[in-house]
C-alpha positions, -999 to +999 in steps of 0.1 A: +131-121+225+097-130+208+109-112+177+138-132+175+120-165+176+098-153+152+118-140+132+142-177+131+104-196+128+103-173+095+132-175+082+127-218+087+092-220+076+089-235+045+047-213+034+048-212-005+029-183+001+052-161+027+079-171+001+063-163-029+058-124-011+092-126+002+107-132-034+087-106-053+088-083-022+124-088-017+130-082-057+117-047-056+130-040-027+167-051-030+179-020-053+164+007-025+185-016-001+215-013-019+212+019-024+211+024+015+243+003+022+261+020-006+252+054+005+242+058+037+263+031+057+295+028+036+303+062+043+296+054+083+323+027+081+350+054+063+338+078+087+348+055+120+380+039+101+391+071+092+405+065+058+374+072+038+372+038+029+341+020+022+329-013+030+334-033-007+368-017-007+380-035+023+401-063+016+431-088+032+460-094+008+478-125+012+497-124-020+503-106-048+477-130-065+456-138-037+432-113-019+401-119-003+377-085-003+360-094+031+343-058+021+324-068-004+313-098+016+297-078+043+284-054+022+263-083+008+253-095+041+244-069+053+221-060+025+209-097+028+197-089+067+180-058+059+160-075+032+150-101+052+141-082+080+120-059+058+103-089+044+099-103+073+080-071+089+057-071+058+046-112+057+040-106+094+016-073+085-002-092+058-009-117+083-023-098+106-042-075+092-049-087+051-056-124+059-072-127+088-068-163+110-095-186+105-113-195+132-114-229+147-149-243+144-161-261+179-155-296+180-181-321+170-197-335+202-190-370+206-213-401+200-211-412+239-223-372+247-250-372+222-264-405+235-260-387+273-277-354+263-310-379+249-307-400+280-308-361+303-337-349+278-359-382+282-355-383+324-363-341+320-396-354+304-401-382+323-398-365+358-422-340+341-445-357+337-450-374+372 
């Protein structure tokens, strides 16, 4: 369940920089994707319907001039998801391992501690000395 939240924290994140990889990343990417729906999972949905159909020919006719091609829809969608996902694999690699997290620098001490540390210091000397 991790990968889903990450995955919605991506997806809603609004990094000019994950965005500007996930456009040109996504660009190259979206004709290989496309060429995976068309050819390797339309033919999965003719092979369970059974009629050799693929998914942008599947359709719901109302009318004679009104038909909404649901097909092409998913088709679309589910290229969409793929892409992301893809995307979404490779911002979370370049994170990882090309730009690595800064580290958080220690916290300035306080005034109140530096004036404590001088007050330990001077009764270290002065019981020294005695």
């Amino acid at each position: 369940m991790h990968f889903v939240q990450d995955f919605k924290d991506f997806i809603n994140r609004g990094n000019m920089m994950d965005l500007a990889i996930g456009v040109i990343i996504g660009g190259a990417f979206s004709g290989l994707v496309k060429s995976l729906t068309v050819n390797l999972i339309n033919p999965l949905v003719g092979l369970f319907t059974g009629k050799g159909s693929t998914l942008s020919s599947m359709k719901w006719v109302v009318s004679k001039h009104l038909t909404f091609t649901y097909g092409a829809f998913l088709n679309d969608l589910i290229n969409f998801f793929i892409t992301a996902l893809v995307v979404f694999f490779l911002i979370k690699f370049i994170h990882k391992f090309v730009i690595q997290p800064k580290k958080e620098a220690a916290p300035a001490p306080s005034d109140e501690l530096l004036v404590l540390q001088d007050i330990k210091k001077l009764l270290e000397q002065q019981s020294q000395s005695k």
